[in-house]
Every structure is written in structure tokens, then in C-alpha cells.
ZALO-122573 format. One record per residue (C-alpha): residue in three letters; x, y, z. Coordinates in steps of 0.02 Angstrom, whole numbers, padded with zeros to 5 digits, always signed. Each point is the difference from the previous one (the first is absolute). Layout:
BEGIN
ALAXYZ ...
This chain:
BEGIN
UNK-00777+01742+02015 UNK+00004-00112-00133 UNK+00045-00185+00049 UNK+00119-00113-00125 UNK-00033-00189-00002 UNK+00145-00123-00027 UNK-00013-00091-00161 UNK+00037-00224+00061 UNK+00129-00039-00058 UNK-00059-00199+00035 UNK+00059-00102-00192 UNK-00166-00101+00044 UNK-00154+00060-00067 UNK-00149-00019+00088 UNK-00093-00094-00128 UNK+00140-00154-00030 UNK+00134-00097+00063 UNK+00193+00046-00028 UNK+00096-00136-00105 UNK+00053-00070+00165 UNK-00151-00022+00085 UNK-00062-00104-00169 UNK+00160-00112+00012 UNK-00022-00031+00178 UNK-00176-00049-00033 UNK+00048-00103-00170 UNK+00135-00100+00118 UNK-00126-00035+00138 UNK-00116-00073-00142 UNK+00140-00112-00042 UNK+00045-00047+00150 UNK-00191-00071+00046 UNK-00018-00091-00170 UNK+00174-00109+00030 UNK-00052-00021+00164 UNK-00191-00045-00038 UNK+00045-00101-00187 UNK+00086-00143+00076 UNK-00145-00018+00121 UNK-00122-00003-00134 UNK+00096-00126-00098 UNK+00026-00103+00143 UNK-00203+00002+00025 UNK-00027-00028-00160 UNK+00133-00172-00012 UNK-00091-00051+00150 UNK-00169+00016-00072 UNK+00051-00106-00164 UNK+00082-00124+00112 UNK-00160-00008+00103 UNK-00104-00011-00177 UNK+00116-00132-00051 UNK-00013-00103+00145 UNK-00186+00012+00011 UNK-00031-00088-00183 UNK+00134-00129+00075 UNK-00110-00030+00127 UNK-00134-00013-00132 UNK+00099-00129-00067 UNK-00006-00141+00141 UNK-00167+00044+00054 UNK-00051-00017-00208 UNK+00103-00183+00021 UNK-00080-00042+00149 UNK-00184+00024-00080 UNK+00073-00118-00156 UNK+00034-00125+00096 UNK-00151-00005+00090 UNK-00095-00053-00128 UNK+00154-00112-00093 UNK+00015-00137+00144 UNK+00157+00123+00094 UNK+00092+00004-00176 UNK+00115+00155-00024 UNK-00034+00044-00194 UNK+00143-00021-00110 UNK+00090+00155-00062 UNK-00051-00001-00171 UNK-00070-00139-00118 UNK-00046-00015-00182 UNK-00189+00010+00006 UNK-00096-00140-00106 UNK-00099+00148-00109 UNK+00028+00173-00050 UNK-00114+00058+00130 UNK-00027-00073+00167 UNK+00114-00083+00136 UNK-00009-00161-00037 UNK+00135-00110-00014 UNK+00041-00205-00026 UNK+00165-00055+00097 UNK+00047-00079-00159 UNK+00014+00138-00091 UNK+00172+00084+00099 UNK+00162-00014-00024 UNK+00171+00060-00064 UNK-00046-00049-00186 UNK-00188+00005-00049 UNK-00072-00039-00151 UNK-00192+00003+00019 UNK-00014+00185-00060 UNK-00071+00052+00204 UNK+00149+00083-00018 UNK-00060+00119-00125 UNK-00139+00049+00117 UNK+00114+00109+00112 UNK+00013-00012+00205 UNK-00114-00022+00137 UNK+00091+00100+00149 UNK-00010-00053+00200 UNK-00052+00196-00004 UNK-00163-00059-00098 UNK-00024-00163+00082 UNK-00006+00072+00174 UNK-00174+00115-00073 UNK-00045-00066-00173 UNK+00046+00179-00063 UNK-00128+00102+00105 UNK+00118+00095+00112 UNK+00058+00201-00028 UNK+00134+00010-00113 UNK+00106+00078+00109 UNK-00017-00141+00150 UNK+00187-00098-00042 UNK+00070+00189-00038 UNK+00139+00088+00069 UNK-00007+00200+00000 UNK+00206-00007+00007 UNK+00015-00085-00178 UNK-00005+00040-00195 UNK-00184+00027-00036 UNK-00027-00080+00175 UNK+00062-00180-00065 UNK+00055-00109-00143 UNK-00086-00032-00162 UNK-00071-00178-00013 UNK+00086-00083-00156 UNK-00186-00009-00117 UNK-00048+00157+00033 UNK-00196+00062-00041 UNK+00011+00058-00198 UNK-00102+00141+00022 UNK+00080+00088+00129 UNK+00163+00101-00047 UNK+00050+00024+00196 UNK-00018-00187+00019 UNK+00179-00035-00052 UNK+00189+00094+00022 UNK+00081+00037-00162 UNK+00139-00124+00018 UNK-00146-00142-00015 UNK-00030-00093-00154 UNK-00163-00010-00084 UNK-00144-00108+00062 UNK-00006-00118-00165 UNK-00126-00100+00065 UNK-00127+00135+00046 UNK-00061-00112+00161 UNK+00034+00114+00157 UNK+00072-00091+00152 UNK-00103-00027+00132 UNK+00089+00109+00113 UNK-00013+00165+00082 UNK+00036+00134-00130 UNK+00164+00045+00134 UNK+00073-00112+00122 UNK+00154+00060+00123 UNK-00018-00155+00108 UNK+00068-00186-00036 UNK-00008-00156+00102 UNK+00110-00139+00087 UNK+00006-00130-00125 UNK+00044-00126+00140 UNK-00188+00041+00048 UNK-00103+00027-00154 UNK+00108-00077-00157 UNK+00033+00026-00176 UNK-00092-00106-00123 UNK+00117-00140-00028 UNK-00114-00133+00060 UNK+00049-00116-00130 UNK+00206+00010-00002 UNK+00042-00176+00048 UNK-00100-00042-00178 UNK+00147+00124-00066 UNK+00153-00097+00071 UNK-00006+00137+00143 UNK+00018-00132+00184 UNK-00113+00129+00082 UNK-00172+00102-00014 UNK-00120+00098+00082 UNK-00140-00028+00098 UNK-00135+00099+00069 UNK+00024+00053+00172 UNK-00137-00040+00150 UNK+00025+00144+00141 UNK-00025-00149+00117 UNK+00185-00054-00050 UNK+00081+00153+00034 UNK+00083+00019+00175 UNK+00024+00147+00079 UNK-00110+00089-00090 UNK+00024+00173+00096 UNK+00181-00014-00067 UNK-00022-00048-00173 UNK-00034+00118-00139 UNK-00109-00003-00120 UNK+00028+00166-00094 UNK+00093+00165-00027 UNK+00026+00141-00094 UNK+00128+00013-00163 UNK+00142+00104-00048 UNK-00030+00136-00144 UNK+00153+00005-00102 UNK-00013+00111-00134 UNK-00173+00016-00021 UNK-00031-00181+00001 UNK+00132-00071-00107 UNK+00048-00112+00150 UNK-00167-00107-00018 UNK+00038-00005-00193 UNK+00090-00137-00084 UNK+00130+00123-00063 UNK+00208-00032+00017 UNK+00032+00179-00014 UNK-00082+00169+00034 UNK-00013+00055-00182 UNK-00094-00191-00048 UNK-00189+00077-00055 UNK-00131-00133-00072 UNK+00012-00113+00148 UNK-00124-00068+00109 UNK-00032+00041+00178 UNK-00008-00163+00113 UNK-00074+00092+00151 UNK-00081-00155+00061 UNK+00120-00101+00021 UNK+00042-00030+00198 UNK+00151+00004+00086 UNK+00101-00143+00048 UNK+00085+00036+00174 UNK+00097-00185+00002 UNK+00140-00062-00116 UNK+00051-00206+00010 UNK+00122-00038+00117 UNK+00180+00015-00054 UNK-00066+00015-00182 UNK+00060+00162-00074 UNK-00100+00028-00151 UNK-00112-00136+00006 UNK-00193+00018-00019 UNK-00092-00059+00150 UNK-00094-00106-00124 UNK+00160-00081-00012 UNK+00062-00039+00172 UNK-00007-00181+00047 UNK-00056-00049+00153 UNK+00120-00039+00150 UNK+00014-00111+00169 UNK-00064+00067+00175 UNK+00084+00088+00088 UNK+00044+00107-00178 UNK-00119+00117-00090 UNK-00022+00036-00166 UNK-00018+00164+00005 UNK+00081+00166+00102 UNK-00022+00192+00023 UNK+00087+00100-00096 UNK+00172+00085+00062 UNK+00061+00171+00059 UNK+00083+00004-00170 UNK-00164-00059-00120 UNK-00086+00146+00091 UNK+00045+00160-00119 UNK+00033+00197+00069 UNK-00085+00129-00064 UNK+00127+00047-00144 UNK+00017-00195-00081 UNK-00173+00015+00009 UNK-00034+00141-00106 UNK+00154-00033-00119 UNK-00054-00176-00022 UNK-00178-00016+00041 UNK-00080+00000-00177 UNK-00094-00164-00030 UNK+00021-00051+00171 UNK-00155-00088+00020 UNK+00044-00133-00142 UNK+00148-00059+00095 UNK-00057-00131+00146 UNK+00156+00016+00056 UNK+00025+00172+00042 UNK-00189+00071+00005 UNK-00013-00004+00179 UNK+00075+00187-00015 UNK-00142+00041-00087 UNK-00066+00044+00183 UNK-00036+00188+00019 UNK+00083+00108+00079 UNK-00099+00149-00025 UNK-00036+00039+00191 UNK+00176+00069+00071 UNK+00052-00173-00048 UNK-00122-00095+00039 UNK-00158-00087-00059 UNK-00174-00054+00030 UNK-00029-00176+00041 UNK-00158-00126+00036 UNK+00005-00151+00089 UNK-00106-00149-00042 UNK-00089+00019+00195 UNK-00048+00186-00081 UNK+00110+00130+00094 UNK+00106+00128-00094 UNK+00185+00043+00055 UNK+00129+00154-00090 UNK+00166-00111+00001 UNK+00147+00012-00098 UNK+00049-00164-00116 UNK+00153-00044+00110 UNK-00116-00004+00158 UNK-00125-00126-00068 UNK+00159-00093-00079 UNK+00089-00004+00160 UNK-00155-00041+00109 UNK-00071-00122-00139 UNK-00156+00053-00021 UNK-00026-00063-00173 UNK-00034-00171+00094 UNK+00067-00163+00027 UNK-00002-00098-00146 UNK-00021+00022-00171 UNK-00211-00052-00001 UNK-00026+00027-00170 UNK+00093-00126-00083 UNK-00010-00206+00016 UNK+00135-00107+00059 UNK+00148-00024-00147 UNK-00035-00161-00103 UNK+00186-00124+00017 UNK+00046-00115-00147 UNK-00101-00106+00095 UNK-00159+00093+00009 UNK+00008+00026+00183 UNK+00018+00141+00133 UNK+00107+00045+00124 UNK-00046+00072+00172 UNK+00003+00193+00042 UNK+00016+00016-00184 UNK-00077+00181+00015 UNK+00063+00068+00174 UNK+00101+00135+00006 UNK+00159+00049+00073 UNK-00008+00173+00112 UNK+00156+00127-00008 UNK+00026-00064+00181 UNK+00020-00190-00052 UNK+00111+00058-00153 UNK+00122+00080+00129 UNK+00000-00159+00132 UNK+00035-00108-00155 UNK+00137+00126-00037 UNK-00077+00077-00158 UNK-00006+00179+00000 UNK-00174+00053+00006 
């Protein structure tokens, strides 16, 4: 009896998948990447933040070792060194108008006074940034990477004494520009070097933090418009967190001094404090505005940044927090008392006014 076998009539073969089976599988792929990718993104954010706050911490601890050895001065945060090489520098020699020639000799940074230059290149870095920070304005000659291509060229050929990238700046009421000299230019105030000694509340007062990357650095260059190339880069210049008292537009070189119980100087308002959008649209050559650079502040970590305090500790704040907690300190330590027509001072001629002391005095803070 012969037997006859049934031919399956199965569409699958048994060597593959049908077209369903491969979609199902495709899908399922899908479905674990979108679920895994924000994950790794988020891991990866919170690594850079953690990178970023680690050479903040650097930071302090690198200002604490300065002023060690510098009778408990913070350094300044840049000068104009005496000699092309070297970080030497005479007092007299700073100001807003110089004429020796010192400054043809480039800057000396607070990122090279803190370690004389012999520190990793990538210790004031942040991984979040354009090329992991801002070009210093004389960049090294020799080195192509060593500049953006908005920059102009280095026509002196002297290379600033600054790390190659920077994406931190510094509290100018804390470690000051280089206008030790301004009262000999008409200006009633100037700055001083800052003792740590002086500063109260030092677990509450910061010393430095990272800045904002606007389009790929243009917002540390002394541009007016996005399209400006052949401008400089002024990344180390510091931030100023304080405007004068009821001055709008003045310099704080210019503020005169006032009686107790006024102050000369305040925190800036809800309204000085930009969003997201202004800054972007408007944020090219931020840095060269005193007035407005305190948005420079990063806010490359969901919003917020890394900042050091001078006592050493790091915290990942947003700008309004340490505006509205005034942690950029209590007076303005940097600059001298204002010079009167009399060439005298006035008392608490560098406190500063809170947002809460604004609002009791019926200002809006």
C-alpha cells in the first residue's frame, strides 16, 4: 500500500523569517533604542557636568595654593605682563589707556597665575563647549586649532599666557580687571587686589563658573553682530555680577560713593537676568558689555552651571539662584572707595544691595 505525504502548506520556510516576523523584530529594536538613547544621553550630560565641575573645583583649590604663597591675595583676572615671556607685572603699568608698549606683550591669565602654565591643558575645560572652551585673544602662531575662524590674526606674534581653551571666567568683585590705575584716568574708582581674609562668607561667595557658548564662541568676541569676523576674543575678561545703585548705564568705575545706610552698588534684577531665547538672539559679544555679561553664565547643564566658591566647594546652580540668594558676595571688593570733588570717601561705598533689600525699599528686585 503505498502511503501519500501531505505537502505544508506553512508560507514560512524553515530557513527564514516571514516579512512579519522581521517587522515585529525591526519595531522591538526601535522600541529599546528610544527607550535606552535618552538614558545614555542623560549619562552622558551628567558625566560632562561632573567633568565640568571637577576642573571648577580645580579652580579654588588652584586659588587657594596662589594665595598661599602671595600673603592670602586672590590673583587678578588678567594683567599685562612686564615682558613677552614671564608673569611679571609692575602696578604701574595697568590701566584703561596704556602707553608703555606692556601692552604689546599680550595677557597674563588668573588661569596661568594659579600654576605658572604647568597644568594639563584641558584642567579649566568644559567637555559641553566648542572645542571644549574659548580661544584666548593672542593665540599660539603655530598652532592652526589654537584659534576659531571668526578671530583676527595674532599681529604681535606673542601668545597669551593663557590656557590654549578656557570655558571658565571669574567674579570680578573677587579677582579684578586690570584697571589699577583709573583714578589717574579721571575714573573716581579702581581696583585693588583682593586678600581672601576680607571676604565674608566665604562658603557663599563665588569665585568662578562656567561660560555660555554662543555660536561657537562669538559671545566672548568683541563682535556687534554674528557675521563680524577679524575680531578678538576677550575670554579673560571676568564677569561683573553688580551694577551702581540707581545708575542705569553707568560703569562701576564711575559710581560715586554714598552715605551709610545706602550702597553703592546692587544685584542685578529679575529683568537684567536674560531667558534662554534673548540670550541666543542677542548674546554675541556679551562678554564686552559690563553691563549685561553676567548672562554670560552657562547654562549648559539642564540650565544650570558649575560654580566654585572661594572656601573651595563646587555647586550646579542656575544664575537666578545665586542672584536671588546673593552669592556673588556682599560688596563690590575689588574696587576702592569713589574719590568726591573733595578727594574723600564715603562709607559703605562698595556694599551691595540684595534683591531682598531692593523689594523692602520698594524697588523691584
Amino acid at each position: 500500500m503505498t502511503t501519500v505525504h501531505a505537502r505544508r502548506s506553512d508560507a514560512r520556510s524553515d530557513n527564514g523569517f516571514t516579512l512579519i516576523e522581521l517587522l515585529v523584530v525591526i519595531a522591538i529594536i526601535a522600541l529599546l533604542i528610544g527607550i535606552l538613547l535618552p538614558a545614555l544621553g542623560a549619562a552622558r550630560g551628567s558625566a560632562q557636568a561632573l567633568k565640568a565641575g571637577a576642573n571648577a573645583r580645580n579652580i579654588s583649590q588652584g586659588v587657594s595654593v596662589y594665595g598661599s604663597v602671595n600673603r592670602d591675595f586672590v590673583p587678578p583676572a588678567y594683567t599685562y605682563p612686564s615682558t613677552p615671556t614671564g608673569l611679571a607685572w609692575s602696578m604701574q603699568d595697568q590701566g584703561f589707556t596704556v602707553d608703555s608698549g606692556v601692552e604689546n606683550n599680550g595677557y597674563a591669565h588668573w588661569s596661568y597665575f594659579l600654576y605658572d602654565g604647568a597644568v594639563p591643558e584641558d584642567a579649566f575645560e568644559s567637555p559641553k563647549t566648542t572645542n571644549n572652551g574659548a580661544p584666548r585673544t593672542y593665540d599660539d602662531p603655530n598652532d592652526p586649532n589654537d584659534q576659531e575662524e571668526w578671530q583676527a590674526d595674532n599681529p604681535t606674534l606673542i601668545t597669551d599666557r593663557q590656557v590654549p581653551r578656557i570655558a571658565f571666567t571669574v567674579n570680578a568683585a573677587i579677582m579684578p580687571r586690570n584697571k589699577f590705575n583709573a583714578r589717574d584716568e579721571g575714573k573716581p574708582r579702581e581696583n585693588v587686589l583682593v586678600s581672601v581674609d576680607r571676604i565674608r562668607g566665604a562658603s557663599n561667595t563665588i569665585l568662578a563658573t562656567e561660560m555660555e557658548d554662543i555660536a561657537e564662541w562669538r559671545s566672548v568676541s568683541d563682535a556687534t553682530n554674528i557675521d563680524d569676523a577679524g575680531v578678538e576674543s576677550k575670554a579673560h575678561r571676568p564677569l561683573v555680577p553688580f551694577v551702581p545703585f540707581g545708575g542705569e548705564g553707568l560703569s562701576v568705575y564711575d559710581a560715586g560713593n554714598v552715605n551709610y545706610p545706602r550702597r553703592a552698588f546692587q544685584y542685578r534684577r529679575t529683568n537684567e537676568i536674560w531667558d534662554d531665547e534673548r540670550l541666543q538672539r542677542e548674546g554675541v559679544g556679551l562678554i564686552t558689555d559690563d553691563g549685561k555679561n553676567i548672562n554670560l553664565v552657562s547654562r549648559a547643564h539642564k540650565g544650570r552651571s558649575n560654580f566654585s566658591f572661594v572656601d573651595g566647594h563646587v555647586e550646579l546652580l542656575t544664575l537666578e539662584e545665586t542672584m536671588e540668594d546673593a552669592m556673588w558676595g556682599d560688596r563690590f571688593y575689588s574696587l576702592t572707595p569713589a574719590l568726591d570733588q573733595f578727594g574723600s570717601s564715603g562709607s559703605q561705598n562698595t556694599a551691595v544691595f540684595t534683591r531682598q533689600e531692593l523689594e523692602q525699599l520698594g524697588i523691584d528686585g
